[in-house]
PDB file of N, H, CA, C and O in Angstrom:
ATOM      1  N   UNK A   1       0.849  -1.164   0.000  1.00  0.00           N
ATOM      2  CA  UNK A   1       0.000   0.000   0.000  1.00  0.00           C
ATOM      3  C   UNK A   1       0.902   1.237   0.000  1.00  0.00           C
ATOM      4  O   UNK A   1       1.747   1.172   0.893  1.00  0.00           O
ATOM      5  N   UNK A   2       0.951   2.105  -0.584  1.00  0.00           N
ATOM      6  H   UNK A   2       0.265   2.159  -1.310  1.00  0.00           H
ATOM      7  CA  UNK A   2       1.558   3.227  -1.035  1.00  0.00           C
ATOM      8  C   UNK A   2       0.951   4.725  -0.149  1.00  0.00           C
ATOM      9  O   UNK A   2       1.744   5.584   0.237  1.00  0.00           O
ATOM     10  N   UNK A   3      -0.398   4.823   0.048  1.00  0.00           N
ATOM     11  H   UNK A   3      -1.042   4.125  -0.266  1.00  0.00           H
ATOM     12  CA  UNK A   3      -1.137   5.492   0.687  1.00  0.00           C
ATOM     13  C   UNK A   3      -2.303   5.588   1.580  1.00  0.00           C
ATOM     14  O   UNK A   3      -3.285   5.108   1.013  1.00  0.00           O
ATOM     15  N   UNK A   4      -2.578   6.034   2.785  1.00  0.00           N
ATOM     16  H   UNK A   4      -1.780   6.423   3.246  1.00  0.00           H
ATOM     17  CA  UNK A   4      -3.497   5.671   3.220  1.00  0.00           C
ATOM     18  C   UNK A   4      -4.505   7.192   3.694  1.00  0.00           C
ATOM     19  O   UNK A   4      -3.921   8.212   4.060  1.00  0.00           O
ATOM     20  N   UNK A   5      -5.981   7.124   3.616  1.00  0.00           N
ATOM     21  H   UNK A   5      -6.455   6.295   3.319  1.00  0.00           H
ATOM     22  CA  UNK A   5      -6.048   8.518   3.179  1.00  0.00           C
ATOM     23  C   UNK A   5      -7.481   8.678   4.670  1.00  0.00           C
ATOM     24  O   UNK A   5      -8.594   8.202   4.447  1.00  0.00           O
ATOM     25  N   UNK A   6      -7.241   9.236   5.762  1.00  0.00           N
ATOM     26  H   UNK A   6      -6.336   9.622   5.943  1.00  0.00           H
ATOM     27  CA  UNK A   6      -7.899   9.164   7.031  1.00  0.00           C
ATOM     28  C   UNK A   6      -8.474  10.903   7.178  1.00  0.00           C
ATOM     29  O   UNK A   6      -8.751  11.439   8.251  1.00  0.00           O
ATOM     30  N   UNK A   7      -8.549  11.519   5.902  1.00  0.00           N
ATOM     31  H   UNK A   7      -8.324  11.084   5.031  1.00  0.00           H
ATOM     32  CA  UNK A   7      -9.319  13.096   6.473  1.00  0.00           C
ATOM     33  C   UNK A   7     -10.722  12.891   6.995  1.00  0.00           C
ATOM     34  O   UNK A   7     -11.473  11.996   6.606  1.00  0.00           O
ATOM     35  N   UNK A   8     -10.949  13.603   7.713  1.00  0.00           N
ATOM     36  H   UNK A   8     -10.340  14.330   8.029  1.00  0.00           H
ATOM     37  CA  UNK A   8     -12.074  13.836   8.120  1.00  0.00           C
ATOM     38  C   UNK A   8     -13.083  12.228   8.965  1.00  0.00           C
ATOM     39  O   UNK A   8     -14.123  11.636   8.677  1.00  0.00           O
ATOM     40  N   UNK A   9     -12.034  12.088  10.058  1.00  0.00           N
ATOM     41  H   UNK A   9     -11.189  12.569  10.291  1.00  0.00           H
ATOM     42  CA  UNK A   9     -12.544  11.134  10.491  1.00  0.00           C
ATOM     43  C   UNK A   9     -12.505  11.076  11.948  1.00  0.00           C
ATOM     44  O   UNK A   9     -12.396  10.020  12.572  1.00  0.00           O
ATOM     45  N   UNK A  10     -12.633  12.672  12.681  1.00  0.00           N
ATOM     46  H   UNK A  10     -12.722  13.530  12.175  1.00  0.00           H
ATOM     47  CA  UNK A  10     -12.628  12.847  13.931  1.00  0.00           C
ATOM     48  C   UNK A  10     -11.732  12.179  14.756  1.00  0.00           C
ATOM     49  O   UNK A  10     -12.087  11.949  15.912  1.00  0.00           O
ATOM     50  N   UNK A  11     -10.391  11.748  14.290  1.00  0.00           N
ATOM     51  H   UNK A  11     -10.102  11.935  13.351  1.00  0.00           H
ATOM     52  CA  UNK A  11      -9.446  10.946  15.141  1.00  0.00           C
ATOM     53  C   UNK A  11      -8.720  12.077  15.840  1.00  0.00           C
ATOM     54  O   UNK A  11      -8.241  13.139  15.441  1.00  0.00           O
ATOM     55  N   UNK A  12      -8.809  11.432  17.119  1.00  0.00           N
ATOM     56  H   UNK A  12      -9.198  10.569  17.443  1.00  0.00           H
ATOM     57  CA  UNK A  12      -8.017  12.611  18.421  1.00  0.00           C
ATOM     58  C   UNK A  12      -6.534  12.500  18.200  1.00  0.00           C
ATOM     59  O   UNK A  12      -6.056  11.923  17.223  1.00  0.00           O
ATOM     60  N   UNK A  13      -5.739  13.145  19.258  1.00  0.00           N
ATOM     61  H   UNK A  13      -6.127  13.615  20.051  1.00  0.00           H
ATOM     62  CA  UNK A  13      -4.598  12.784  19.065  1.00  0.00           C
ATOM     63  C   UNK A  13      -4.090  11.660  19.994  1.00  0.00           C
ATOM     64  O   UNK A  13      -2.905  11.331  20.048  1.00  0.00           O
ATOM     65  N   UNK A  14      -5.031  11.122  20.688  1.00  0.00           N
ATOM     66  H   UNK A  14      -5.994  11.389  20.644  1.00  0.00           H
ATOM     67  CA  UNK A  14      -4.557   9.781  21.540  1.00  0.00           C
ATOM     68  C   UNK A  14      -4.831   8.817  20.365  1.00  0.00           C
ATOM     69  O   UNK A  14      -4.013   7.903  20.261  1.00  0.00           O
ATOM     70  N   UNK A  15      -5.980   8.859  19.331  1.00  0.00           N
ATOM     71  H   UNK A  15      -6.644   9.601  19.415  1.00  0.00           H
ATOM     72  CA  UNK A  15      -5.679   7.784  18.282  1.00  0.00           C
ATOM     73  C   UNK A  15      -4.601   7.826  17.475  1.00  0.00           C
ATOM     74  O   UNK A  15      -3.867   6.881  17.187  1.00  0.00           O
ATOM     75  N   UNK A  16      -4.491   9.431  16.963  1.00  0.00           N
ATOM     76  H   UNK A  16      -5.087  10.198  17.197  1.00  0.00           H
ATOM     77  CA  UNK A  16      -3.348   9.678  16.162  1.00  0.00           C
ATOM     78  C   UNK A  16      -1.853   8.998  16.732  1.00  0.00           C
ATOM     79  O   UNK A  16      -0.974   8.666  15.936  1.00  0.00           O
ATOM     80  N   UNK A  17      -1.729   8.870  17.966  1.00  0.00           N
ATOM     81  H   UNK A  17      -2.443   9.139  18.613  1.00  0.00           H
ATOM     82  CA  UNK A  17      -0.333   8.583  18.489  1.00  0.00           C
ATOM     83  C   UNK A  17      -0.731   6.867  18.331  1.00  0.00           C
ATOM     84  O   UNK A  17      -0.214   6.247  17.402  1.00  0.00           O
ATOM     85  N   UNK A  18      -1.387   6.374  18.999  1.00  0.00           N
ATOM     86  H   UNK A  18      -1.807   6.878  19.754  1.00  0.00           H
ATOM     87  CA  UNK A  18      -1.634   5.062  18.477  1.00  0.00           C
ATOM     88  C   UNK A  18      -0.899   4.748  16.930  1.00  0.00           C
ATOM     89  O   UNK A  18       0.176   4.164  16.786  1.00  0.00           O
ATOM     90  N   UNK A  19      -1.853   5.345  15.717  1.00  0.00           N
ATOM     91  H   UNK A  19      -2.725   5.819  15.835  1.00  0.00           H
ATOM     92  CA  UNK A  19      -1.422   5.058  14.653  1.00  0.00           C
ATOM     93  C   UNK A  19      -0.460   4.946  14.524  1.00  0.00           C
ATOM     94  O   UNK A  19       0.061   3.881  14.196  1.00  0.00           O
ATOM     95  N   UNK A  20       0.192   6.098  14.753  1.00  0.00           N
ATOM     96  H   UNK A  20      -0.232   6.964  15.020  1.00  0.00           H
ATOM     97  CA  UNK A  20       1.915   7.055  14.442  1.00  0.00           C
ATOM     98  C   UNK A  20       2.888   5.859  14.923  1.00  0.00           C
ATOM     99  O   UNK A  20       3.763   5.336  14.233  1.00  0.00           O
ATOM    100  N   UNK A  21       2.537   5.526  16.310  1.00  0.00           N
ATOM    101  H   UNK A  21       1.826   5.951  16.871  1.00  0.00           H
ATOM    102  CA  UNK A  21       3.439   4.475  16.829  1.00  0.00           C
ATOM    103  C   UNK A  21       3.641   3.111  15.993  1.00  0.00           C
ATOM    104  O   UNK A  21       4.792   2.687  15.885  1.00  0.00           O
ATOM    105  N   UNK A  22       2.605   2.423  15.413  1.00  0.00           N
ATOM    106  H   UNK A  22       1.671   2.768  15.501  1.00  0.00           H
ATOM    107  CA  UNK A  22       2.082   1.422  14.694  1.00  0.00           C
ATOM    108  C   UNK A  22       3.562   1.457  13.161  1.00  0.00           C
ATOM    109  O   UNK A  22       4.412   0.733  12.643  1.00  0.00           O
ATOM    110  N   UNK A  23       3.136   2.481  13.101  1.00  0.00           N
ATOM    111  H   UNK A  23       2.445   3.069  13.522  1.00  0.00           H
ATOM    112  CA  UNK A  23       2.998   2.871  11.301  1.00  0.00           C
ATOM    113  C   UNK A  23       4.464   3.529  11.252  1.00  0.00           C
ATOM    114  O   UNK A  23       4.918   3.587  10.109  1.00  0.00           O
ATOM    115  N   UNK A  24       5.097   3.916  12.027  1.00  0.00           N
ATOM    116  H   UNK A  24       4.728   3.869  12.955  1.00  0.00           H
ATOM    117  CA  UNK A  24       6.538   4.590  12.086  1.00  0.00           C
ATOM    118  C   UNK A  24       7.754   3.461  12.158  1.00  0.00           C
ATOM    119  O   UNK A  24       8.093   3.111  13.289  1.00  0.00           O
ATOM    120  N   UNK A  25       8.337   2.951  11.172  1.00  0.00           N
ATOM    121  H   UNK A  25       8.061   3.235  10.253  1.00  0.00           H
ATOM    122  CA  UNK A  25       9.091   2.291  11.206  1.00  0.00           C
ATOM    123  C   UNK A  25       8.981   0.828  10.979  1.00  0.00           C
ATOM    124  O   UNK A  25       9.778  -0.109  10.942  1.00  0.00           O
ATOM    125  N   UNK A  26       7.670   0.980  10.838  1.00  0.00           N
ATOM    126  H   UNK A  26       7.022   1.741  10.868  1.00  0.00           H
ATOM    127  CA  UNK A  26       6.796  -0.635  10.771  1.00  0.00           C
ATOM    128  C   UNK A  26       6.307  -0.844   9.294  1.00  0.00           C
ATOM    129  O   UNK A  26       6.101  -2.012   8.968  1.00  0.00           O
ATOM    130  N   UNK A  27       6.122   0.016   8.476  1.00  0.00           N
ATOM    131  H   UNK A  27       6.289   0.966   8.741  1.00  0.00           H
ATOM    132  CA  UNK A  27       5.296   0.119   7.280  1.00  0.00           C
ATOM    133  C   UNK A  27       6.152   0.232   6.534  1.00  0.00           C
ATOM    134  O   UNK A  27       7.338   0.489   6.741  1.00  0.00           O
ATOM    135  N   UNK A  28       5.248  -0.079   4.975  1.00  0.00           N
ATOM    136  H   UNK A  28       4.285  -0.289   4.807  1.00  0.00           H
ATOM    137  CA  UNK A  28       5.865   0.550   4.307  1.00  0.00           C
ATOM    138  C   UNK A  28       4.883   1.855   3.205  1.00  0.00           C
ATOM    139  O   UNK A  28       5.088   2.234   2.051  1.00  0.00           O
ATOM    140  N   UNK A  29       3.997   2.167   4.051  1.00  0.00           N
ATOM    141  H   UNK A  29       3.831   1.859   4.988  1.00  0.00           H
ATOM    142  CA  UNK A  29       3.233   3.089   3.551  1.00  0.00           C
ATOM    143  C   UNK A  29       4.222   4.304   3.617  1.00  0.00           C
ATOM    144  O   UNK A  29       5.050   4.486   4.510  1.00  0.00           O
ATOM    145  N   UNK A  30       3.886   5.526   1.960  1.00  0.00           N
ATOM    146  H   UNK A  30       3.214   5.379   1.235  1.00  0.00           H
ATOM    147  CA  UNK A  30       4.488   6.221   1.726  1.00  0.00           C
ATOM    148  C   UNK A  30       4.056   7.533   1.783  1.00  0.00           C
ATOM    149  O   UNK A  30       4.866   8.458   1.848  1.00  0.00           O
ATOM    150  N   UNK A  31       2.742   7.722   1.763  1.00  0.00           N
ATOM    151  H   UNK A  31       2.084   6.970   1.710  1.00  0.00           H
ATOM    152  CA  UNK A  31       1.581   8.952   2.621  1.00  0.00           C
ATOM    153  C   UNK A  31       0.608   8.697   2.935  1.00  0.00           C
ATOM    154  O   UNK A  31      -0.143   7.808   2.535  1.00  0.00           O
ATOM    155  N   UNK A  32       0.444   9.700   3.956  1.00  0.00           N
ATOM    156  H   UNK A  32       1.054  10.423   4.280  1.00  0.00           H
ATOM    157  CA  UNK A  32      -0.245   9.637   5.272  1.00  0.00           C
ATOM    158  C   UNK A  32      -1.404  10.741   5.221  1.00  0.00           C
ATOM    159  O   UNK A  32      -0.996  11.693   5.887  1.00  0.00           O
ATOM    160  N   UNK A  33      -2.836  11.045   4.646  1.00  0.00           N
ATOM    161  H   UNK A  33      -3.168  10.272   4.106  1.00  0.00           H
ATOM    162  CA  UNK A  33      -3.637  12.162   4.296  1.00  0.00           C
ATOM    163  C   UNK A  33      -4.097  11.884   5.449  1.00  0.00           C
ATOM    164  O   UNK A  33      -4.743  10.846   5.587  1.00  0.00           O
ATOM    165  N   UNK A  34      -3.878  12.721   6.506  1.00  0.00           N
ATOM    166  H   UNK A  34      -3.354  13.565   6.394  1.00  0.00           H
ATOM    167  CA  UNK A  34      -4.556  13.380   8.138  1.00  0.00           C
ATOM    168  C   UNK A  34      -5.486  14.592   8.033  1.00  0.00           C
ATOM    169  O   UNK A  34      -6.469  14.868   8.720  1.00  0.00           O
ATOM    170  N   UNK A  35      -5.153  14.987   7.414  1.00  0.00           N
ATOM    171  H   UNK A  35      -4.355  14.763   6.856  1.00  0.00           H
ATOM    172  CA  UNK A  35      -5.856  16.416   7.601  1.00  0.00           C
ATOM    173  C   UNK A  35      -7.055  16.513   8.164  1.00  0.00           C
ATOM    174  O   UNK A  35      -7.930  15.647   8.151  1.00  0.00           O
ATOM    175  N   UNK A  36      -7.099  17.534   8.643  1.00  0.00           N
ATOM    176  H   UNK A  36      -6.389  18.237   8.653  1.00  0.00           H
ATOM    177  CA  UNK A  36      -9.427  17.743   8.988  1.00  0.00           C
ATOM    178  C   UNK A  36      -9.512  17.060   9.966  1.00  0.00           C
ATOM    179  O   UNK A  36     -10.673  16.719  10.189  1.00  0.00           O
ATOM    180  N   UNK A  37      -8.141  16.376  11.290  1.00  0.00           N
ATOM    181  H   UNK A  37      -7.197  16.653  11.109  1.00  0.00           H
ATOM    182  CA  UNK A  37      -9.142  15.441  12.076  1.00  0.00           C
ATOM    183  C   UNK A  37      -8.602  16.247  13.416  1.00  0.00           C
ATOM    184  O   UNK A  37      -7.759  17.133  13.277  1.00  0.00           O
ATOM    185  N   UNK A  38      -9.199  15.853  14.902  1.00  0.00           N
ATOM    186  H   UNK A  38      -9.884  15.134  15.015  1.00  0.00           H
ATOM    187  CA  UNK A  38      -9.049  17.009  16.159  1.00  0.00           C
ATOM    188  C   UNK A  38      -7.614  16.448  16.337  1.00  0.00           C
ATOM    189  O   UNK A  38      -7.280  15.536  17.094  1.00  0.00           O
ATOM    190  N   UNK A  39      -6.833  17.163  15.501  1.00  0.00           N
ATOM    191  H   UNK A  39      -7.104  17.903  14.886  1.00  0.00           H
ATOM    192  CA  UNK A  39      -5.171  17.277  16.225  1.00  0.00           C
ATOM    193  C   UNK A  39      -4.750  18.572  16.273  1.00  0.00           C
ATOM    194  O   UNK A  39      -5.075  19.387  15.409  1.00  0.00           O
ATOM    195  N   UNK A  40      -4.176  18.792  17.046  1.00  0.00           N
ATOM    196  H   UNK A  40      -3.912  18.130  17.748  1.00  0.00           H
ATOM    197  CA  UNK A  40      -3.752  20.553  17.515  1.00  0.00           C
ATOM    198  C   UNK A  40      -2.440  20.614  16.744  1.00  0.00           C
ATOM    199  O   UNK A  40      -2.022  19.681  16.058  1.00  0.00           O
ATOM    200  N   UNK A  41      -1.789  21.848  16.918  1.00  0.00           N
ATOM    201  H   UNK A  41      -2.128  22.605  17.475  1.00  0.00           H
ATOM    202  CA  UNK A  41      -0.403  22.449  16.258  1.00  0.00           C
ATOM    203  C   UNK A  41       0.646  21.946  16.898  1.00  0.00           C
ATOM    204  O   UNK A  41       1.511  21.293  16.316  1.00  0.00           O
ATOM    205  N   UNK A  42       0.667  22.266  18.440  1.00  0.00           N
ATOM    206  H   UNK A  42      -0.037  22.797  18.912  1.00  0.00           H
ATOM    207  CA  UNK A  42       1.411  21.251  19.738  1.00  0.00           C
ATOM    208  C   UNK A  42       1.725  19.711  18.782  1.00  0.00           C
ATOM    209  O   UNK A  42       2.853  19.542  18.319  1.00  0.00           O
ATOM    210  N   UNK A  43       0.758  18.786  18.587  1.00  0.00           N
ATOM    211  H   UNK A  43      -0.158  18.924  18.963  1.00  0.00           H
ATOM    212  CA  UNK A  43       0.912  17.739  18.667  1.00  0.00           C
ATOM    213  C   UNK A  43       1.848  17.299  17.338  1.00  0.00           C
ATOM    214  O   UNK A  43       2.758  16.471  17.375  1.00  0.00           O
ATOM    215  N   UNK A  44       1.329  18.183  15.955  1.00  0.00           N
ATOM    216  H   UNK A  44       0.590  18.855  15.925  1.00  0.00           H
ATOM    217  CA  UNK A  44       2.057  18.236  14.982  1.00  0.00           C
ATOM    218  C   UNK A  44       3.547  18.765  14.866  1.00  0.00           C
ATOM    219  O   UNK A  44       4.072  18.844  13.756  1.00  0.00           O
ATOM    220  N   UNK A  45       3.945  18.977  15.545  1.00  0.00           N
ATOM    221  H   UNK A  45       3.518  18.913  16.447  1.00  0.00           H
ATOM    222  CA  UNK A  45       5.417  19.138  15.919  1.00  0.00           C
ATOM    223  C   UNK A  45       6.053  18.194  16.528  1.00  0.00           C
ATOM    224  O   UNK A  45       7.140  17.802  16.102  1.00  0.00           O
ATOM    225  N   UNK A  46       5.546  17.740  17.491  1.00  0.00           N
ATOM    226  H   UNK A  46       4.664  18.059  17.837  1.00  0.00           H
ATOM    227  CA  UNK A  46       5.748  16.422  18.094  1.00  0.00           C
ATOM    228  C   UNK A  46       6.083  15.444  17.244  1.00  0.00           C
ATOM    229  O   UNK A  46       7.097  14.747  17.202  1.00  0.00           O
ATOM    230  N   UNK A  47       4.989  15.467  16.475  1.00  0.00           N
ATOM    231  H   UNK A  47       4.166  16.032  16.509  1.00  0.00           H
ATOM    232  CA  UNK A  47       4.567  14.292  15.388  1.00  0.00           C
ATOM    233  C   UNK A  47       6.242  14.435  14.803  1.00  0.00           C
ATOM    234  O   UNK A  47       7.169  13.736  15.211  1.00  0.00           O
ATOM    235  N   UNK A  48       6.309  15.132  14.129  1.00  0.00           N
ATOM    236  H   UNK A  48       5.556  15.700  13.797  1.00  0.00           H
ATOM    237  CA  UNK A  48       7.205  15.776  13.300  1.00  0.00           C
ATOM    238  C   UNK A  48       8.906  15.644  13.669  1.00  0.00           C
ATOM    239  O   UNK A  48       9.842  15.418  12.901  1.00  0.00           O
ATOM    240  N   UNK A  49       8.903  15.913  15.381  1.00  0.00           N
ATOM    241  H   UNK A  49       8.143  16.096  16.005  1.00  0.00           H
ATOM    242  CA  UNK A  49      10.226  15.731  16.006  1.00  0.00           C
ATOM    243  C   UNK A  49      10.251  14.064  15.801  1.00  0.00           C
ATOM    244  O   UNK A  49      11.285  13.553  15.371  1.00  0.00           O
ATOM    245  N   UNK A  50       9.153  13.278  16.102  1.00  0.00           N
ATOM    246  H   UNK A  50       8.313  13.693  16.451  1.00  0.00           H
ATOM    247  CA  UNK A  50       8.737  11.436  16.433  1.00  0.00           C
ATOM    248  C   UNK A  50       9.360  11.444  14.704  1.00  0.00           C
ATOM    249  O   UNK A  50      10.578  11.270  14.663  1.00  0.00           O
ATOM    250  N   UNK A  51       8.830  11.582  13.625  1.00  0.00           N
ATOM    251  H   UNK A  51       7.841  11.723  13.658  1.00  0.00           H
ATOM    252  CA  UNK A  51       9.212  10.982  12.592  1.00  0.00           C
ATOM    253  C   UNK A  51      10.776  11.516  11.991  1.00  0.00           C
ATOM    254  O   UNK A  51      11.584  10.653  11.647  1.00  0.00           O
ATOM    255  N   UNK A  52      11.059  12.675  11.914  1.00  0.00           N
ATOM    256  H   UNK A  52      10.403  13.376  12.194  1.00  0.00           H
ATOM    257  CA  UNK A  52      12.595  12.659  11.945  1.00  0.00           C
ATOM    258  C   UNK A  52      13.495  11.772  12.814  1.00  0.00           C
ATOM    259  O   UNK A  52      14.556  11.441  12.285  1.00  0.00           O
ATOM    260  N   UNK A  53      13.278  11.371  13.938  1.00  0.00           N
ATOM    261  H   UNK A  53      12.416  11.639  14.368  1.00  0.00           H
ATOM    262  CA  UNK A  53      13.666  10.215  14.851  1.00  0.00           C
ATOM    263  C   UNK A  53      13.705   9.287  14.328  1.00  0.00           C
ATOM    264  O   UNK A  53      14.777   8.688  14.244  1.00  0.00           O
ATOM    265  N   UNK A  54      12.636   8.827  13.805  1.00  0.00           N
ATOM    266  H   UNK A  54      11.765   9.314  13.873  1.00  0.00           H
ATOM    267  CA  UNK A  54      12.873   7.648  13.152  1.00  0.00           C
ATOM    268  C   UNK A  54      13.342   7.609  11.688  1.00  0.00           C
ATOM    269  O   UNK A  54      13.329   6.518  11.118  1.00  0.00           O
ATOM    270  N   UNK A  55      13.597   8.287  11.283  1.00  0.00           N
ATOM    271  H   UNK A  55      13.607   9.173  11.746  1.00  0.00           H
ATOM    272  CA  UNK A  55      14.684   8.470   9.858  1.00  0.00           C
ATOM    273  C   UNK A  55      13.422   7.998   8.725  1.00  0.00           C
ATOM    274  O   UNK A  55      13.926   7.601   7.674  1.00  0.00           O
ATOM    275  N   UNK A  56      12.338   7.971   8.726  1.00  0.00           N
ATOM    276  H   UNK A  56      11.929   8.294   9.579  1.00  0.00           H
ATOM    277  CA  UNK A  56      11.652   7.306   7.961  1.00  0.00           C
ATOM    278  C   UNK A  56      10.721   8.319   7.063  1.00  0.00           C
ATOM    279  O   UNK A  56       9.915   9.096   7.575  1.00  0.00           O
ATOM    280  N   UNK A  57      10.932   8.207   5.744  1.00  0.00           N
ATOM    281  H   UNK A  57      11.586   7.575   5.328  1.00  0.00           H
ATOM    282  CA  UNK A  57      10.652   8.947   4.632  1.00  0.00           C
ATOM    283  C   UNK A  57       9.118   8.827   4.376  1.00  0.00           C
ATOM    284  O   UNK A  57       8.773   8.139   3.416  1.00  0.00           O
ATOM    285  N   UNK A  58       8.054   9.498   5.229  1.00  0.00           N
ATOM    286  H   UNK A  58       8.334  10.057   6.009  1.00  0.00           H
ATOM    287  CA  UNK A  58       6.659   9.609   5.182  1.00  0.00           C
ATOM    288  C   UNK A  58       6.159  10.788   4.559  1.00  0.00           C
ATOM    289  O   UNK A  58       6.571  11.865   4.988  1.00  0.00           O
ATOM    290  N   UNK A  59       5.257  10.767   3.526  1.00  0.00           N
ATOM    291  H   UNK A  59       4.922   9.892   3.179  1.00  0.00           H
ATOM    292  CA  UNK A  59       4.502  11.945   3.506  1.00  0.00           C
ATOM    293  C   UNK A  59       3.592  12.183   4.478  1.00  0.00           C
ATOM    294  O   UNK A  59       2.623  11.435   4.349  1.00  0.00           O
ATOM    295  N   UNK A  60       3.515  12.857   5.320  1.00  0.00           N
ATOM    296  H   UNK A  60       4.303  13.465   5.425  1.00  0.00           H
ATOM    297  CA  UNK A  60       2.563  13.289   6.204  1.00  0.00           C
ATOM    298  C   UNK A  60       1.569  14.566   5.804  1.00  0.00           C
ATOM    299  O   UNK A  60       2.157  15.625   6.025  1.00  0.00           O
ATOM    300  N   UNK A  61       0.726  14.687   5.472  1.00  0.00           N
ATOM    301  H   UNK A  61       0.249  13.827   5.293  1.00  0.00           H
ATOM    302  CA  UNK A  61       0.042  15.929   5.242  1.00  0.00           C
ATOM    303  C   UNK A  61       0.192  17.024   5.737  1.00  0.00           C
ATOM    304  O   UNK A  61       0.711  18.002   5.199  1.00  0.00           O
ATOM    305  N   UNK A  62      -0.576  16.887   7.577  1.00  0.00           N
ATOM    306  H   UNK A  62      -0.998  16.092   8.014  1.00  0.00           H
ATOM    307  CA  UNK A  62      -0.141  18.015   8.253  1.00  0.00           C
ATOM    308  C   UNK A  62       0.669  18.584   8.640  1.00  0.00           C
ATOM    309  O   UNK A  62       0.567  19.560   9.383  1.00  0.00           O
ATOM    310  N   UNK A  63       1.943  17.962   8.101  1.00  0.00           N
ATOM    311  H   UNK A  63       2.026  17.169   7.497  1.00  0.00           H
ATOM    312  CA  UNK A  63       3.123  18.228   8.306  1.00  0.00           C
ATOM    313  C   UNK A  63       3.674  19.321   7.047  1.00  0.00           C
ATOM    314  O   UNK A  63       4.872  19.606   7.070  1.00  0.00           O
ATOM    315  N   UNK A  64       2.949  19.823   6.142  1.00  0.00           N
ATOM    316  H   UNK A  64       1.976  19.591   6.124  1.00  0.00           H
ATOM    317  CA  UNK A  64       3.523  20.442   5.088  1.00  0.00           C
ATOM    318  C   UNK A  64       4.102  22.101   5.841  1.00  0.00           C
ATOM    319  O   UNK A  64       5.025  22.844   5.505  1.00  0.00           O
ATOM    320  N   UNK A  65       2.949  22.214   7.104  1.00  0.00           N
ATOM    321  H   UNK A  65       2.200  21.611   7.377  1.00  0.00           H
ATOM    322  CA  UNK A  65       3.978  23.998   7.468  1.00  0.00           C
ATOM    323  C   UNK A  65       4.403  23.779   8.432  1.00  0.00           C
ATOM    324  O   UNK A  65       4.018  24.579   9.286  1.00  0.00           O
ATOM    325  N   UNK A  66       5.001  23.112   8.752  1.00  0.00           N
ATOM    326  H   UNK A  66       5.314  22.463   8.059  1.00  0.00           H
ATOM    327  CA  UNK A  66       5.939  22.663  10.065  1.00  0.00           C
ATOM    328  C   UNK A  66       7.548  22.627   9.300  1.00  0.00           C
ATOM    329  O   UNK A  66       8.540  22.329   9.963  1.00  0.00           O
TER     330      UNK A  66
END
């Protein structure tokens, strides 16, 4: 699977970290369409520090102004 596409599906950021954890280093999915769901700016940085950590080449959506 190449992409997986989750807008608009009211996922918090306690699911979002679930996923993130799952899917970071484990996959081989290559983008990630988040957008539109209850994650704050805080958490997307986070997100962002978590996937540079793991050296792993994701498109992340909400990650485009970070």
């Amino acid at each position: 699977m190449k992409g997986i596409g989750l807008r608009f599906n009211f996922i918090s950021e306690d699911g979002a970290e679930k996923f993130f954890n799952t899917v970071l280093g484990k996959s081989k999915v290559e983008n990630i369409y988040i957008r539109n769901n209850e994650i704050s700016q805080p958490y997307t940085i986070k997100l962002d520090e978590k996937l540079r950590e793991s050296k792993t080449k994701i498109f992340i959506d909400i990650l485009e102004k970070v």
